[in-house]
Phi, psi and omega in degrees: 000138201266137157275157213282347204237033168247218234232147149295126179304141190318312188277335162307318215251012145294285158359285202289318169298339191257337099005285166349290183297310146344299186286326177346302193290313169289017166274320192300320164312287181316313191302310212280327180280328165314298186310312194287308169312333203266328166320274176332315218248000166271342165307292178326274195314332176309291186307312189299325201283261187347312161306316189282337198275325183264334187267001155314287192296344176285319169281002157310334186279328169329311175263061169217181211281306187337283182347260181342308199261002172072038177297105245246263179330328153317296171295338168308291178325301192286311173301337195276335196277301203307303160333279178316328191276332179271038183227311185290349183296315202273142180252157145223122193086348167118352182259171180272186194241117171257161192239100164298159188289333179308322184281002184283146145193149207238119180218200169247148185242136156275091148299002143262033175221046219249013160283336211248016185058217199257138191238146188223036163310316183070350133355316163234160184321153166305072158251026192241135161246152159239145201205123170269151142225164193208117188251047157259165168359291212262016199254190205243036159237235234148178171266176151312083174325114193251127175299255155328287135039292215271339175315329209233026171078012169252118170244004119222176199249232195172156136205166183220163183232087190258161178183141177246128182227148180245134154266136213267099172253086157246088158304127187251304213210151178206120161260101236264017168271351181292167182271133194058026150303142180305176144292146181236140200269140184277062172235149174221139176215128185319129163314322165271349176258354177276306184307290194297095119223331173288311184288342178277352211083011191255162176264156212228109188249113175290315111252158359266003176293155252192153142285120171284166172264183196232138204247143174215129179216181165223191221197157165266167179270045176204023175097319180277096221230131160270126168239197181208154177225177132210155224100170155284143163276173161317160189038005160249134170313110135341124141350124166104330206272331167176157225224169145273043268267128151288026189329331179235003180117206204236009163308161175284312194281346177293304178316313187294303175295331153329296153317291211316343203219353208063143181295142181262151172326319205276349190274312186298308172271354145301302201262311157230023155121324200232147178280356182224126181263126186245127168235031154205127180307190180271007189228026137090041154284146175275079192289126170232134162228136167331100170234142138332125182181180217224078166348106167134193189227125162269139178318293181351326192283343186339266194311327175320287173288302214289001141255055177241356176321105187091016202206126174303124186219169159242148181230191185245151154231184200214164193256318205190145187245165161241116183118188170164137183113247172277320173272015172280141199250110195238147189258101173261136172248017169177183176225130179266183130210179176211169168292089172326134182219005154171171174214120173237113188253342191232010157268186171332315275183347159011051207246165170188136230210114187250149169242111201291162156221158213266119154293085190243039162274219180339194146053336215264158185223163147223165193216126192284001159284333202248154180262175217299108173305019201021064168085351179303293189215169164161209180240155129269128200205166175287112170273308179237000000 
């Protein structure tokens, strides 16, 4: 009879070795796909942050006059400079992180489509930049160190990152109580004679020029011709083409401080009701109000703007005056802003004069209701 205690026979406890090495090696496989696997996705997330960070920073050049004005090459450039430099702040794997140019590309995003990318057709305006980064072999971060890995000839691994950031210019609302909104100035100016010269980039002398009128007359065949005309000429104001709003009456020191400082919640809700000029509603309607104003610039106001020379400021535009003098009705349907860029009230020349620009600072709301301010304000945001 064998006892119960005795020794595994040579060939069993052969057995038990090869089982061993076996489990041995999937433990080592496993360990190296953990480590390795956990390498990749602190990679992955790294990339992901520098990507979304850059593709920010790219789309920061939209909102500048290149933006504004589509220069295409200009706005390539700057957003391209932009990229890079806010792509090397984030590091990944401990390095700064790079963006080839190859990996850029600057378009239009349909935020009612946000399914449909980036479109580079270059047909609509511009508001998008999109950017890959890339942590593989061949790209210029290098690959992913793989640990374990390398037992079985892999020694690195590769991810990537793609991200789209946009400017929302579906413009809603502006609040002039946010912290660092600009000031917004007690002026109004048609709206239609503001945009198309705004959305190109040009600069827009808010007063007094005008749209002109077409003069028509006859003449005798001896030189000597009478005519009649009707309408404004070039550089004369149009009834209307822009005001003064009277939030506090129609005094001198009121205008001034009102410059000097901005209109305030309570002069809005004195005057139209609400303390946030909201202009499109939750069922996506076009909200307008009725303000009190005075048609022209009193000179008196000179030194007041001309120190806002060279400083981002905002004003109202209207749609339709009512009236007239002192008792004009200006119907505003939005707010611009722009750069003061002179002022004169009392010399020859009697201009005041702006440089528009796209806005996403302090104060601005959007709305997927409301429509596109063709590039004039909004946010910049991660679409993708």
């Amino acid at each position: 009879m064998l006892r119960a205690n005795r020794l595994l026979s040579p060939r069993r406890r052969g057995a038990a070795l090869v089982q061993l090495a076996v489990t041995a090696t999937l433990m080592v496989g496993f360990a190296a796909l953990a480590v390795d696997t956990g390498s990749l996705y602190v990679a992955r997330i790294e990339l992901q942050r520098a990507a979304d960070a850059a593709a920010l920073g790219g789309a920061s050049g939209i909102v500048t006059d290149a933006g504004l004005s589509q220069d295409v090459p200009t706005l390539t450039g700057i957003s391209l400079d932009r990229t890079g430099e806010v792509a090397v702040l984030n590091s990944t794997g401990g390095a700064p992180t790079i963006v080839s140019a190859a990996d850029f590309a600057i378009g239009t995003f349909d935020f009612n489509d946000a399914a449909a990318g980036l479109d580079l057709s270059g047909v609509l305006r511009r508001n998008a930049v999109q950017i890959t980064a890339r942590k593989t072999p061949s790209s210029l971060n290098g690959g992913v160190t793989l640990y374990f890995a390398s037992i079985f000839g892999m020694s690195e691994g590769g991810v990537t990152a793609t991200a789209i950031a946009a400017f929302d210019d579906r413009f809603s609302a502006f609040d002039v109580s946010a912290s660092g909104a600009v000031p917004l100035l007690p002026f109004t100016k048609l709206v239609s004679e503001y945009d198309p010269l705004a959305i190109v980039g040009q600069q827009v002398v808010l007063y007094p020029a005008g749209t002109g009128g077409n003069g028509n007359g006859n003449g005798n065949g001896n030189g000597n011709g009478n005519g009649n005309g009707n309408g404004n000429g070039n550089g004369q104001t149009m009834p209307g083409n822009f005001g003064e709003l009277n939030f506090r009456g129609t005094g001198t020191p009121d205008m001034r401080d009102l410059i000097d400082y901005g209109v305030q919640p309570y002069d809005l809700v004195n005057e139209v009701g609400v303390s946030v000029l909201t202009y499109v509603d939750g069922f996506g309607n076009a909200v307008t109000y009725d303000i009190g104003g005075t048609p022209g610039l009193r000179a008196t106001l000179e030194s007041n703007i001309a120190a806002y020379i060279g400083q981002v400021v905002g004003f109202f535009v209207h749609d339709l005056e009512t009236a007239n003098g002192a008792n004009a009705i200006y119907r505003n349907v939005g707010v611009r802003f722009a750069t003061v860029v002179s002022v004169d009230l009392n010399g020859p020349t009697q201009e005041f004069t702006v440089q528009p620009i796209p806005y996403n600072g302090a104060g601005v709301s959007v709305d997927p209701a409301a429509p596109s301010s063709n590039g004039q304000i909004g946010r910049l945001r991660l679409v993708q």
